[in-house]
N, C-alpha and C positions, 0 to 999 in steps of 0.2 A: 504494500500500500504506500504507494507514493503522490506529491501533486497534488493537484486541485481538478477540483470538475466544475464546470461552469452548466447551473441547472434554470432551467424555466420551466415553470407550473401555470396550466393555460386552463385557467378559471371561466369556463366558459360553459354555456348551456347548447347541451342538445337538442336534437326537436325529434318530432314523432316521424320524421322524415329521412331513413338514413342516404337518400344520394343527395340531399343538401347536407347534413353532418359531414359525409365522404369528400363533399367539396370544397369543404373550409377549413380541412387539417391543410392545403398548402397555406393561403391567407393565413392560418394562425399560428404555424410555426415559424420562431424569429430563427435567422440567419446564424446567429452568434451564442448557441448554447450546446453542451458538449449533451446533454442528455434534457428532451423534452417530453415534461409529465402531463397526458389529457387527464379528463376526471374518469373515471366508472362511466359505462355507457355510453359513450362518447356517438359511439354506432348509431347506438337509437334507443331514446329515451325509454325509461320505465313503462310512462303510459298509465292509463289510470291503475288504483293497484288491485291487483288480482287478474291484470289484461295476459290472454294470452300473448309470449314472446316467443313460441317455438316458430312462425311464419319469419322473421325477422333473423332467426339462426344463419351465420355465414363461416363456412369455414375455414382454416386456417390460410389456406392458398385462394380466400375466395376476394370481391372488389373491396373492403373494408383493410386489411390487411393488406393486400397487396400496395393501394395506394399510401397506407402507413409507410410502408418501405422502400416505394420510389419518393418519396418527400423527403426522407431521412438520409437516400442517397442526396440526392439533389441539394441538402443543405447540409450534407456530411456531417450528424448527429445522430444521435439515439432516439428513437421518440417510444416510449410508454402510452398507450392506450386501450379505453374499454371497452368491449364487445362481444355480444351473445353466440356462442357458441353449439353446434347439432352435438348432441353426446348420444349414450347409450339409450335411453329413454327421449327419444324424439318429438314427446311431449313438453318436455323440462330442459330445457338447453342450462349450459355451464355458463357462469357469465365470467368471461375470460378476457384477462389480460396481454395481448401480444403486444412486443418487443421489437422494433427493426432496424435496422442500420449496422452502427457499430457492434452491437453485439443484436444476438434472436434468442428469445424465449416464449412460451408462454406459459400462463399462471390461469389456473380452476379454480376460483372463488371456492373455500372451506368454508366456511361461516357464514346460513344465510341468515337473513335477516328476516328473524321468526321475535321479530319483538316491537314492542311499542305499538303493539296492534297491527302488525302486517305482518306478510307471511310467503317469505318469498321461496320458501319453499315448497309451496305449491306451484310453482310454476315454473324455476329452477332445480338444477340439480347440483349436490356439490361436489368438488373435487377430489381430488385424490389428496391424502393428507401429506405425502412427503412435500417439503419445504423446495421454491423453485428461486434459486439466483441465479446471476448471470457477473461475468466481469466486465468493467470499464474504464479505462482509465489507469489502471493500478487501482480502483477500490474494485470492492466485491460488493454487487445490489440485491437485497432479498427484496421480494416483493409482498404484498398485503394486500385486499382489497375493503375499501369502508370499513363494515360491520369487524370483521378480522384483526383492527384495531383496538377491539375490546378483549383480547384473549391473550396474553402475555407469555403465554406458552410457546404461541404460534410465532412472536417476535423471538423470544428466545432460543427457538430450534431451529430459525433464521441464520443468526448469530451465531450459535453452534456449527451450522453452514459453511461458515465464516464472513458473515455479510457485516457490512460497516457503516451502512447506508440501508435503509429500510423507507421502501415509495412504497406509496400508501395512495392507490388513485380511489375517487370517495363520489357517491351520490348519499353527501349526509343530510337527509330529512331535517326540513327546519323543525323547530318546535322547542314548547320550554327546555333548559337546560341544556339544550343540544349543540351550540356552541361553547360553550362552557366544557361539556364533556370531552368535543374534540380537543378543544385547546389542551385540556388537562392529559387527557388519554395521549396523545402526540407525544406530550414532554415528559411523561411518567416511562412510555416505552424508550422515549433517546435518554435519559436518565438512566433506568437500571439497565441499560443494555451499553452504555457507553457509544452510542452511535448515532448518526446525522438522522434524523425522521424528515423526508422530504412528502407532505403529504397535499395532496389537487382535491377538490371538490370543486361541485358545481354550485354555481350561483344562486343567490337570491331569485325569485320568492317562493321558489317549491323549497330550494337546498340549502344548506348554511351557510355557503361560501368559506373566506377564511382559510383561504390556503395558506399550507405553514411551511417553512422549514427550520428543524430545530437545531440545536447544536446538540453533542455528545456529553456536555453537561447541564443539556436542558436550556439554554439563550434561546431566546427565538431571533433567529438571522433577519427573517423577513415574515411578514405577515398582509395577507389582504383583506378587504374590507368582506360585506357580504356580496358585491355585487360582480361584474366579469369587469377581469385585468390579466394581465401577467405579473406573476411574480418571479424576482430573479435572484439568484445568489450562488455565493462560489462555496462548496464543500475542501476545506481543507486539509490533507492527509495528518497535517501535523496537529491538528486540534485534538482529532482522536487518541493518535498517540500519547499526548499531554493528556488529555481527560483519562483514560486506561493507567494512566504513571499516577496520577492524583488520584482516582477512587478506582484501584484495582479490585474491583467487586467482580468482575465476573473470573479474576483470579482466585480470591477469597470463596468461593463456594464450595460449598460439602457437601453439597444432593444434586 
């Protein structure tokens, strides 16, 4: 783990329309970021909740992805984005994260979101539990998506991984306490993990907006409002190392 990574988080709403969503990852990704984060769903919005989303499934080599990867060539980056995926049960699609550019991966949402009164697992399916990173830069990127956020297991078998860097793309439901929990949940996972939380959600007035990126001992770098922006910031190799030298907690563990 060496350097810096220069990150953009592109706070921005999708619509129920995924070849307009498909059309504005060029327009919205900047030129000058080494790795750039959409929200959750980027594809195509949730929709009302309980809508079927298996008609909307595209798979990994399908228009959704592929354009992720020719735009990431094009501005020689990374780009992270979200989108529903055909699985085993072709009623229940995965809602998945793919990866393109400098590095490829993709990520099966573990965690649905069977809370606060919805229920997204009637309508999705979830992933397979092993932990998905990828390298960039000299760091190493676990991934997360939204809900996933709340299970600190799932961050720490990341970590365990060897990831440094934990993106977290997010369609986080407004509502009481719920930015409050992001913010809190974001810095509690860069805090006991000693590691950068770079986490995208979408915008105001369905989502909380608030996209963060935290430090390794919990700073917040940058922060957005609730509504669509870019937020930017440089992850530095040597912070981590300093924060791991100062609270070597995931050295000190017994279990």
């Amino acid at each position: 783990m060496t350097g810096q990574l220069r990150v953009a988080l592109v706070q921005e709403a999708s619509t129920l329309d995924p070849d307009h969503n498909r059309g504005r990852i060029s327009e919205l990704t900047p030129p000058d970021a080494d790795l750039v984060v959409f929200p959750e769903a980027f594809q195509r919005d949730f929709g009302e909740p309980g809508g079927d989303l298996a008609p909307y499934a595209e798979t990994l080599d399908g228009a959704f992805a592929t354009e992720v990867a020719a735009v990431a060539g094009e501005r020689a980056t990374t780009i992270v984005a979200g989108m529903f995926e055909p699985g085993p049960d072709r009623a229940r699609p995965f809602n998945t994260l793919v990866v393109r550019g400098g590095a490829e991966a993709s990520y099966r949402k573990i965690h649905l979101y069977d809370s606060f009164g919805y229920r997204e697992s009637d309508r999705l399916s979830a992933g397979p539990l092993e932990p998905v990173t990828f390298e960039l830069g000299g760091f190493t990127i676990g991934l997360m998506t939204c809900y996933d956020l709340r299970f600190p297991e799932l961050a720490r078998a990341l970590v365990d991984a060897g990831a440094d860097v934990l993106v977290v793309p997010a369609a986080w439901v407004a509502g009481d306490r719920k930015v409050d929990h992001w913010r809190t949940l974001a810095r509690a996972r860069a805090i006991e993990n000693t590691v950068y939380v770079v986490a995208c959600g979408q915008p105001a007035p369905r989502y909380s907006g608030h996209s963060t990126i935290v430090g390794p001992l919990g700073d917040v770098v940058a922060e957005a409002g609730p509504d669509a922006e870019v937020v930017r910031g440089v992850l530095e190799a040597s912070a981590i190392v300093e924060a791991r030298r100062t609270n070597p907690s995931l050295a000190n563990r017994r279990r």
